[in-house]
N, C-alpha and C positions, 0 to 999 in steps of 0.2 A: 533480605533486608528491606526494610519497609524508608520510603520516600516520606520527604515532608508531606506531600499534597497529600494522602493520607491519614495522616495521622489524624487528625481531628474526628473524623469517621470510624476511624477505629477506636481510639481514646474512647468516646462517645458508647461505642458496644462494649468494652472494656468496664464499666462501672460493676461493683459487684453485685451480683443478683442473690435470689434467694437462692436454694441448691434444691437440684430434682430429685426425684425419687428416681436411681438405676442411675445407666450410663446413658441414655438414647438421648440425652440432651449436648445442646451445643459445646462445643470444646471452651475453656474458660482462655480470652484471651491475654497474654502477657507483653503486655509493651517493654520494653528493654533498655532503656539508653545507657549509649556510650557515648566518650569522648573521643573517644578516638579511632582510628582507622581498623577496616576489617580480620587484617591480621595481628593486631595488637592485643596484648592479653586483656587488657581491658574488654572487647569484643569477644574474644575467644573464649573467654568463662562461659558467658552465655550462651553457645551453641554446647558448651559442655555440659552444663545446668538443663540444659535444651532434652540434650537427651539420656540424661539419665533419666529426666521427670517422664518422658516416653517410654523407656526400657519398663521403669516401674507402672506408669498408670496409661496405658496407650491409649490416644485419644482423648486426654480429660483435658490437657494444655495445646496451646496452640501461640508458639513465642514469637513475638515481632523485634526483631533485635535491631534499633537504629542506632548507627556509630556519627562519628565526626561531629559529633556536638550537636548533630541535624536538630536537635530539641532544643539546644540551649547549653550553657555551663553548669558547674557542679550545682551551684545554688538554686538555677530555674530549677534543673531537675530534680532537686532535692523538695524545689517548693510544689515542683508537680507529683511527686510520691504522696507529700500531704494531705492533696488534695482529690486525688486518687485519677490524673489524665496518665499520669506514668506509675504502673507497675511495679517495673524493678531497675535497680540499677546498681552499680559500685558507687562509694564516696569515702572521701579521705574522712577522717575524724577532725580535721582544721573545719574543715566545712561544716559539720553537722556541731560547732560549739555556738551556733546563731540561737540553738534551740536545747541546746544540750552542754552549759558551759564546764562541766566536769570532765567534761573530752576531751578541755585543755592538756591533762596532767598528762598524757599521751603523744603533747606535741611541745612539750617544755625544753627548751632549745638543750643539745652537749647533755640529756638527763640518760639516755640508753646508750649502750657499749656498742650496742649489735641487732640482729636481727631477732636473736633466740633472748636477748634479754626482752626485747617489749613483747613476743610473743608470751612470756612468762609473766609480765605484767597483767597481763589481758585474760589471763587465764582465771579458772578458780570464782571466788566474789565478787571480785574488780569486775569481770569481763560480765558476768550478772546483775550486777547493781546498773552497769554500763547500757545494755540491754533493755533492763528495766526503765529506764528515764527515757531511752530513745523512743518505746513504745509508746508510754505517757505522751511523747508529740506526734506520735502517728505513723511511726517507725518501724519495722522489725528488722530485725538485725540478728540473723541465725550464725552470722559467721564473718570472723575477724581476718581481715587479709592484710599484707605486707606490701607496702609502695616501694619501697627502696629509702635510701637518704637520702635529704634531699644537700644540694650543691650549690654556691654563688656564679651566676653564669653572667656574663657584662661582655660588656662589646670593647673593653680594654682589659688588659690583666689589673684585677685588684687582688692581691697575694698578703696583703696585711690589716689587721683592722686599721690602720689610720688612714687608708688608702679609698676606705668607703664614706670618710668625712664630706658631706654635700652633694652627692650621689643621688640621683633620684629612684628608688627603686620601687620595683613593682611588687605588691604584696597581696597575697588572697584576702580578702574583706573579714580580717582576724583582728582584733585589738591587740592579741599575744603576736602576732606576726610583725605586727606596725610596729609596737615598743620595741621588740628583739631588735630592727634596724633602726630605728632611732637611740638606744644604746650607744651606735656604734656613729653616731651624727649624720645618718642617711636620712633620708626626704621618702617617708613609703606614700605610695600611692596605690589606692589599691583599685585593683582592676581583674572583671573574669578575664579565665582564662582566652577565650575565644577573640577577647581585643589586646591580646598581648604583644605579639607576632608585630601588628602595627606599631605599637607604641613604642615599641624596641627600634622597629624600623623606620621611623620617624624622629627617635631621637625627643620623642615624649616622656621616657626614662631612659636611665641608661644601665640598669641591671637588673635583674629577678635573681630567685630560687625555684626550684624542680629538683626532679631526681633525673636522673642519668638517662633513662629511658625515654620520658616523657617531653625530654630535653630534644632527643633524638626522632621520636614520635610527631614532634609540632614542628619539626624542621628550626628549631631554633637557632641550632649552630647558624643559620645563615644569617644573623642578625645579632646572637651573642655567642660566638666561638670562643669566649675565655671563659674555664672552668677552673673555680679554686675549689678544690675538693676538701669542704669544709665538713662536710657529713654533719652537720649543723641538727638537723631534726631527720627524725626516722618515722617517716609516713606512715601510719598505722591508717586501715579503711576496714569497710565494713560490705557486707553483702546485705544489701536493702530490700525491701519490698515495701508498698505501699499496705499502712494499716487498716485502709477501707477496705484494699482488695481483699487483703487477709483475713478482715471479720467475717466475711462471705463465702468461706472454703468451709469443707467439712475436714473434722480434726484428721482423718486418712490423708486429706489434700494438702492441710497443715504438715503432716507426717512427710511426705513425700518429698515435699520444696525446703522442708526443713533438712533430708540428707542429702539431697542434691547439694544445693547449697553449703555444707559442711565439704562433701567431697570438692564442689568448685573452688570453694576458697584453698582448699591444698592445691590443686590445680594450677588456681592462680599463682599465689605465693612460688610454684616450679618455674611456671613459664617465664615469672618477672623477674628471676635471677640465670634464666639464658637470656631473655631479651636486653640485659642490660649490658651484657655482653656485646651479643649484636650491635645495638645500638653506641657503643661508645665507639666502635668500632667505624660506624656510618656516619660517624659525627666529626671523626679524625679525617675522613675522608670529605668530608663536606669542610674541612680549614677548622676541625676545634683545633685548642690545644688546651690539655690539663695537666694543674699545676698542685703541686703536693704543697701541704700546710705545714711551712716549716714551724712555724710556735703554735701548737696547737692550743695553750693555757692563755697565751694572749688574746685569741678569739672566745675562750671560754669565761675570762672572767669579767666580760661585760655581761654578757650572755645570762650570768645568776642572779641581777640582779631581777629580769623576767620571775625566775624562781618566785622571788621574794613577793614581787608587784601581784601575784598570780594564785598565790599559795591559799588565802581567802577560797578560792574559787574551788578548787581543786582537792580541798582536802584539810590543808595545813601543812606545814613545814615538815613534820614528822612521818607524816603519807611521804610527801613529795623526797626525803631524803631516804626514808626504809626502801622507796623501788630502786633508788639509784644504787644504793647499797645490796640489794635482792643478788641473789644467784637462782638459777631456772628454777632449784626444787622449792623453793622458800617463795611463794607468792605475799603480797601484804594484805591484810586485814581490811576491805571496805567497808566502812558502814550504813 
């Protein structure tokens, strides 16, 4: 695992070069960031990714994988993929709509049943047209992965929407995230991840969303142990590379990181439905407690009118209501 005090030295020989003639040249280096800690699937992709790309081309790669955020939140490192200091990483689809606002239609609050409905979403045109724009900002994106749902986590139980009236809640730097709780008369504020933990604990808000894992991951419960399990939005992310790095590969090196990556993300998507397990589990024991949604159509029908506010961006009403409608083998039509 590579330290901050590092990183700038490595970044730095990181940039991409031209490509040698043979192997006898230096190993290409990969910067890595995660968010989260060394056994977290977030991290763990990356030693997986690690080494298939060795199994296939021994000695071309050489991955520096820094967890805990050591780089920054989703957003630095999404700005550092850009700009090519960082390599590679994971990122939710919330995130990358800074640059890519059609990524919304992925995070459109109560639109997916399940897991296997947005994975059918994303498949086919959708998941290509999707591809396609990321790249145009500097992006590649070989491979779609699954965060979980995400959940309303508060340091009281709020179990009803009228119970989040004047709440101040913490929301990732989304416009679709901010209206979704102002909907419901909450106060978003939006904030990375990495200053959350305090702002919870300080009583600077007094609720976020996450999923279950991640909830568990950042040690949340110690600061919002009440979980209404609203399954509200279902995290769709993506496996990144930076597009400076990637103009600078030869298409074999292209080949290579492109099935790594394919296999990581199923990888992923296994590990994050034990760990969420685990985790809810280390969250009950750290004082959560979570509470089922008794009216689920109450919390949904604020919720559409996101739809509606969003639908411009995303496609149109007709997009946005054919996925909701969709069954696995039926993907919709992107143009």
């Amino acid at each position: 695992m590579l330290s901050r005090r590092s990183f700038i030295t490595l970044a730095a020989s990181a940039l991409p070069m031209p490509a040698l003639v043979g192997r006898a040249r230096a190993a290409r280096r990969v910067i890595a960031a995660s968010l989260l800690g060394e056994q977290k699937p977030e991290t763990l992709v990356w030693t997986h990714i690690r080494d298939r790309v060795e199994a296939e081309m021994p000695g071309a790669f050489t991955f520096d994988i820094v967890p805990n955020a050591a780089l920054g939140g989703e957003k630095e490192v999404a700005e550092g993929l850009r700009v090519g200091s960082v390599q590679a990483s994971l990122s939710t689809l919330s995130n990358l709509s800074t640059w890519v606002p059609e990524s919304q239609l992925y995070d459109l609050p109560f639109l997916f049943r399940d897991a296997a409905h947005q994975r059918a979403a994303l498949a086919g045109s959708c998941g290509g047209d999707l591809r396609r724009r990321l790249e145009a900002q500097g992006l590649v994106a070989p491979a779609f992965i699954y965060y979980g749902a995400r959940h309303l986590l508060a340091r009281e139980p709020l179990t009803t929407p009228a119970a989040m009236k004047g709440k101040r809640i913490r929301v990732i730097q989304s416009p679709l995230h901010a209206q979704l709780w102002e909907e419901f008369g909450a106060l978003p504020v939006a904030l990375p991840i990495t200053e959350t933990y305090n702002a919870l604990a300080t009583g600077h808000v007094d609720a976020m969303d996450l999923t279950k894992s991640a909830h568990a991951g950042f040690k949340l419960y110690e600061v919002v142990p009440q979980v209404t399990e609203t399954g509200h939005i279902h995290a769709a992310g993506t496996v990144l590379f930076s597009g400076l790095f990637w103009s600078g590969l030869s298409p074999d090196e292209k080949a290579v990181l492109e099935r790594a990556a394919s296999e990581g993300g199923r990888h992923f998507d296994a590990l994050m439905a034990k760990d969420e397990a685990v985790s809810v589990e280390a969250a009950r024991k750290g004082g959560a407690v979570f509470h089922a949604v008794a009216d689920r159509a109450a919390w949904e029908a604020p919720a559409r009118k996101v739809w509606e506010s969003f639908a411009g961006r995303v496609g149109g009403m007709a997009r946005i209501e054919a996925v909701a409608a969709m069954r696995e083998a039926a993907a919709p039509a992107c143009g």
